[in-house]
N, C-alpha and C positions, 0 to 999 in steps of 0.2 A: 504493500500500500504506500512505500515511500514514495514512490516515482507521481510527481505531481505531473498533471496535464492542463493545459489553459482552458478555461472555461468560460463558458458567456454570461455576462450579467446582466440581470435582468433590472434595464432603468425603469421606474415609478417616472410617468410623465408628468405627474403637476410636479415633480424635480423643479421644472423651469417658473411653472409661479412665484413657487416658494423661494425662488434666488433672489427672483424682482424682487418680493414683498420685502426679505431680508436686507436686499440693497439700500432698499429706498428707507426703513427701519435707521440704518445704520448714516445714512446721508442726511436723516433729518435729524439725529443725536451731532450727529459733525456742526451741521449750520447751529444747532441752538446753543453749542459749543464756542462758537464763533462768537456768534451775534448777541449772546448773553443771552436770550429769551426763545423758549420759555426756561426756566431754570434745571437745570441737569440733575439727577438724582442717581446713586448707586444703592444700589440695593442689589442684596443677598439671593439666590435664583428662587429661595420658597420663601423671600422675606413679603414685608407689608406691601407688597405693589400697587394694590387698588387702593390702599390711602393715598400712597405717592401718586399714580394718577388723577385721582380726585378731584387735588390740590392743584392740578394742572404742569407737573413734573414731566420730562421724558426723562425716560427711565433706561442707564445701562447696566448690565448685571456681569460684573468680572467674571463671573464664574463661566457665562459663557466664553469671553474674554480667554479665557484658561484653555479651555476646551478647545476654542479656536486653534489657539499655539500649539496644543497636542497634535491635533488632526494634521497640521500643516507639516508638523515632527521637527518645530523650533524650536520647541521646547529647552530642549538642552542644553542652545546655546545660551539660554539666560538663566535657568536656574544657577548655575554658578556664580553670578553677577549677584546672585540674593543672598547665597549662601558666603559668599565675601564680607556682606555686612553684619551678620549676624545670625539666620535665619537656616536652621539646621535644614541639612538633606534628607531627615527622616521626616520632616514636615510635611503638609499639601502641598504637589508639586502643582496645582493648579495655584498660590498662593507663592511659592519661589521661583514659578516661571512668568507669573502676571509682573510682579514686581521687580526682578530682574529685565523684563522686557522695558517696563516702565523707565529704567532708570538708563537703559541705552538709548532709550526716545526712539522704541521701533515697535513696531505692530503688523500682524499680515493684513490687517485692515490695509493700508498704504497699498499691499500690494493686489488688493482684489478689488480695492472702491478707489477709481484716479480722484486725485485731489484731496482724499484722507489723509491727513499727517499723523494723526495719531489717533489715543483713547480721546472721547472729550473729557473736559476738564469739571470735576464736580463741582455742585454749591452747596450739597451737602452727601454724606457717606451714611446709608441705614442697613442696619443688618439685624439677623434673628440666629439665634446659636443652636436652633434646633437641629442642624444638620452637625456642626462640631462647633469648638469654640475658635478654632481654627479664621473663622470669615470675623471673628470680634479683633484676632491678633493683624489680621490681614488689614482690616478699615482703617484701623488705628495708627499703621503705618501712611498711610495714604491723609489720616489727618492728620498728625506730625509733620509730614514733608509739605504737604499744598495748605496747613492753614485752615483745613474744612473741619466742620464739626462732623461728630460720628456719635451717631445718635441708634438704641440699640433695644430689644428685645430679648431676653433671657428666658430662654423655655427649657422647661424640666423634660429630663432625659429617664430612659429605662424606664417608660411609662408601659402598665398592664392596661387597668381601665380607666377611661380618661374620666376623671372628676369635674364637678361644676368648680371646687376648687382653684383645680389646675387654668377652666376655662377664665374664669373671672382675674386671677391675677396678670393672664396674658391680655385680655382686654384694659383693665388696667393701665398696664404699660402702653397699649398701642394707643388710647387715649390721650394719655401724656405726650405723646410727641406729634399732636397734632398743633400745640401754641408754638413752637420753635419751629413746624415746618410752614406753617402760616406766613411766620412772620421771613421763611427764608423763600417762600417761593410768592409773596405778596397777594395771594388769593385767603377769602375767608372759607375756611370746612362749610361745604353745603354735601347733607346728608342725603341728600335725592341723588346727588350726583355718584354719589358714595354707592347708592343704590343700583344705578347704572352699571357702575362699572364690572360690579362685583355679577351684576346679573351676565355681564359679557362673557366675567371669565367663566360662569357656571355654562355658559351656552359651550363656551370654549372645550372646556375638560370634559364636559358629555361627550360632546363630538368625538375629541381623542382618545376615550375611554373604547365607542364603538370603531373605531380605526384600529385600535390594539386587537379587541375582542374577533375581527374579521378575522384573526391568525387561530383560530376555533376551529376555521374549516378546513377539511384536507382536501386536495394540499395548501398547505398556507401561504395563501397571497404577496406576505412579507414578511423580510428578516428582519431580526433583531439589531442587525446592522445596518438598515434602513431607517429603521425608529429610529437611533438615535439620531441620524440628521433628520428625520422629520418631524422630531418630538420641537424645535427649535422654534415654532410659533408660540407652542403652548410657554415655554420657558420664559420667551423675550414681549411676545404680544398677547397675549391672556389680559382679560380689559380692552381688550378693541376687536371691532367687526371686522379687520382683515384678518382675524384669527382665525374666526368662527367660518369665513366664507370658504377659506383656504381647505380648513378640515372637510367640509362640503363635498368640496372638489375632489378633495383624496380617497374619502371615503368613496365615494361612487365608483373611481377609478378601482378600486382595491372589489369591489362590489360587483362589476363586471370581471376583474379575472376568476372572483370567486363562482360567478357563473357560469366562464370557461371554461372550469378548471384547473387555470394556468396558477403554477403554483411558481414561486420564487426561485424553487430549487427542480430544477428538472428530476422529475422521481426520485421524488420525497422518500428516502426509506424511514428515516430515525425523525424523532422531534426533540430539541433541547430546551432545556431554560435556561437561561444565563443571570444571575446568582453576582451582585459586587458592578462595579464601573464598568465602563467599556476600556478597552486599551485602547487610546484617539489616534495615537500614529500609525494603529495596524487595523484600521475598522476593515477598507477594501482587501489589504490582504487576507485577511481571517474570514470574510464571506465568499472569499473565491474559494479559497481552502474548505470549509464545509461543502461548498456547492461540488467541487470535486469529490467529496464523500458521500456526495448524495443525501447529505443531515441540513436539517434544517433546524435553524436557530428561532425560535418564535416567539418566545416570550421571556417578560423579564424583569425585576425588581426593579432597576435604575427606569423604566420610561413610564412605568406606570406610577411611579412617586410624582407626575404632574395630571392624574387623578382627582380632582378635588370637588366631590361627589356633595359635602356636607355645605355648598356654601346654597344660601337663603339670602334673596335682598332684602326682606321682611326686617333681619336682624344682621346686618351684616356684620358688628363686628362681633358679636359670640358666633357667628358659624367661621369669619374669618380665624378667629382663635380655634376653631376645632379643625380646621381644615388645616393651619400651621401646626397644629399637633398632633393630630392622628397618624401623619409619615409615617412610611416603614423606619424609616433613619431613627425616629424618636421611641420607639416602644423597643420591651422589651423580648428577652430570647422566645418564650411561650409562645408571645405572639407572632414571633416573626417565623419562625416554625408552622406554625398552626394555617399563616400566609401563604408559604411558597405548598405546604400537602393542599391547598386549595387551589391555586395556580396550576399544578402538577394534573389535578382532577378535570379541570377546567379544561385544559387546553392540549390534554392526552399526550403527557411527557415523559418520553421513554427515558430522561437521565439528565441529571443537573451539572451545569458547568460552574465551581464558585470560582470567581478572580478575585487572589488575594493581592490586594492593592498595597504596595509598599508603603504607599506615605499617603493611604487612606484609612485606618485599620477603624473609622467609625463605618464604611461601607465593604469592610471584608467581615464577611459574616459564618466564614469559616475555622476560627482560630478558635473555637471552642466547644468543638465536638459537632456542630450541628450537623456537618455533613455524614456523617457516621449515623448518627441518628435519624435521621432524614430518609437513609440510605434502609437501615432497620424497616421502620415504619410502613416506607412506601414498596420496598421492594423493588426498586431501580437504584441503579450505579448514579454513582457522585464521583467527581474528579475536580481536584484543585490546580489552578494555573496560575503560575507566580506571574507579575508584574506590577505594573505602574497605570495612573491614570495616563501620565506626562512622558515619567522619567524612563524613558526606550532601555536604560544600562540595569532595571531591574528586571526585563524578559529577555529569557531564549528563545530564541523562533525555534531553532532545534528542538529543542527541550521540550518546548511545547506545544508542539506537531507531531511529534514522535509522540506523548502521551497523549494528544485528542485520537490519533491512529490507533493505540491500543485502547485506547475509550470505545472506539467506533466499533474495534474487534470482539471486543466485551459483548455490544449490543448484539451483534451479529450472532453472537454463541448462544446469543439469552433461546 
């Protein structure tokens, strides 16, 4: 099974919407960057976005930002530049490649959008620490160096059942930062409008939810490694109608192959789930590589954490508090078990892939037995793949081709 052969891949045609919509996303954060208006805001990828919207903010979120760098595989040239000033290697490499790149004043932006010179420049930095604490040490650098405030949410972790508790003190806080962003983004809080946006991103995440859920039928319309470049509305535009339209369009598309037939992976034999980050340098390689195995990647914890099923404009911000904490990132082991044997059911999963992420260990969710147990329960194979979100010097392609091939051999024998 070593000897790889080329294979064809199958493009998703709203691909080409989604670049427009993204370009022009990213051209209009550039001008209000520029021209100082409307006011720039950074926020955390599951932080308060539809307050920041609201308020009349555009909104850029690093962590895409990061992702970007990975995919492009520049990453490396700048995490070092981070880890120079203080900012260990074992850290998020999405957090030592953002700020490394920051500090050389480069970005692939420049090289994909003409006239981009760089990230736009914040007027203020908001983050939620439900994913790690990670994006609270990352802002902080960012208001240190440019002067910005870094204004924050603190939400409880290794959460079982989510209490009115838990909900009420994260509303709370998101409360509180409505007088400082008032007063930074010169609009007064109107709650109708509040109502609006949060209704967008609910229209948003259904949609996405039924986009994901298409990969039910066999054979599955799309990879896993599609998601992740397509999950990239819900991330960036969730609160606006080129969201919502975008998912429209994909879904139908995904909607006719599923009435074709045409599955992503020419004879489908295996289905996976993929378990932990994606590795961004190696998305195309590693979907050629299954499609050559004839496995299909389908589902998966990282794209459905932009899910957010709970949100109500009745009450936005108790459902926006429930929707920032019910994450898989935020609960605990029980639960997060109890998730993927439902996913597993769902989506008829012959074997799980976990990526243990180097310098992500809050979304490596294999360091403590679960895969074993998992493995117990369900009666399918689990297989761990070392690497990186970013950092390319923590995976072997050998290593780790060699062992998805004996993974694959596994199934075959079942």
């Amino acid at each position: 099974m070593s000897e790889e052969k080329k294979v064809a891949f199958k493009k998703i045609q709203a691909t080409g919407h989604m670049r427009k919509m993204m370009a022009d996303y990213f051209y209009e954060l550039n001008d209000a960057s520029k021209e100082g208006s409307p006011k720039v805001a950074w926020c955390t990828s599951v932080g308060p976005a539809e307050l920041l919207l609201s308020l009349g903010f555009v909104v850029h979120y690093p962590e895409n930002h990061g992702a970007v760098l990975g995919s492009t595989r520049t990453a490396n040239e700048y995490m070092p530049v981070a880890n120079a000033i203080g900012y260990s290697p074992d850290i998020c490499s999405y957090l030592t490649s953002d700020i490394g790149a920051f500090i050389k004043k480069e970005t692939p932006l420049s090289r994909a959008y003409e006239g981009i010179e760089g990230v736009p420049k914040p007027d203020v930095l908001v983050y939620n620490t439900n994913q790690c604490r990670d994006v609270q040490d990352w802002f902080s650098w960012y208001s240190r160096e440019l002067n910005v405030p870094a204004l924050g949410i603190s939400t409880y972790r290794n959460i079982g059942n989510i209490t009115e508790g838990h909900l009420n003190s994260i509303v709370h806080q998101m409360k509180e930062l409505i007088p400082p962003l008032e007063k930074i983004s010169g609009n007064k809080f109107d709650v109708d409008k509040f109502r609006s946006i949060v209704s967008l991103s609910k229209d948003c995440t259904l949609l996405w939810k039924k986009v994901l859920e298409a990969n039910t039928a066999t054979p599955a319309p799309m990879s896993f490694f599609d998601a992740t470049i397509h999950m990239g509305p819900a991330v960036v535009l969730r609160g606006s109608p080129q969201a919502v339209e975008y998912y429209k369009v994909l879904l139908k598309e995904l909607e006719e192959r599923i009435a074709n037939k045409e599955g992503a992976v020419e004879g489908e034999r295996f289905r996976l789930y993929w378990e932990g980050m994606p590795i961004w340098g190696k998305l195309r390689d590693l979907a050629e590589f299954f499609i050559g195995l004839k496995t299909a990647v389908i589902a998966s914890t990282y794209c459905n954490s932009w899910i957010f099923e709970s949100f109500e404009p009745e009450d936005p911000f108790m459902t926006m508090a429930r929707v920032y904490t019910e994450i898989f990132i935020v609960r605990n082991e029980d639960f997060k078990e109890k998730y993927i044997e439902e996913m597993v059911q769902k989506y008829k999963i012959d074997g799980i892939l976990f990526h243990d992420a180097k310098t992500c260990p809050n979304n490596s969710n294999n360091r403590y037995g679960m895969p074993e147990r998992l493995e117990k329960k369900l009666n399918i194979p689990a297989l761990t793949i070392n690497g990186d979100l970013n950092d390319l010097r923590c995976y072997s392609e050998e290593q780790a081709k060699t062992n998805i091939e004996a993974f694959i051999e596994q199934l075959e024998a079942k």
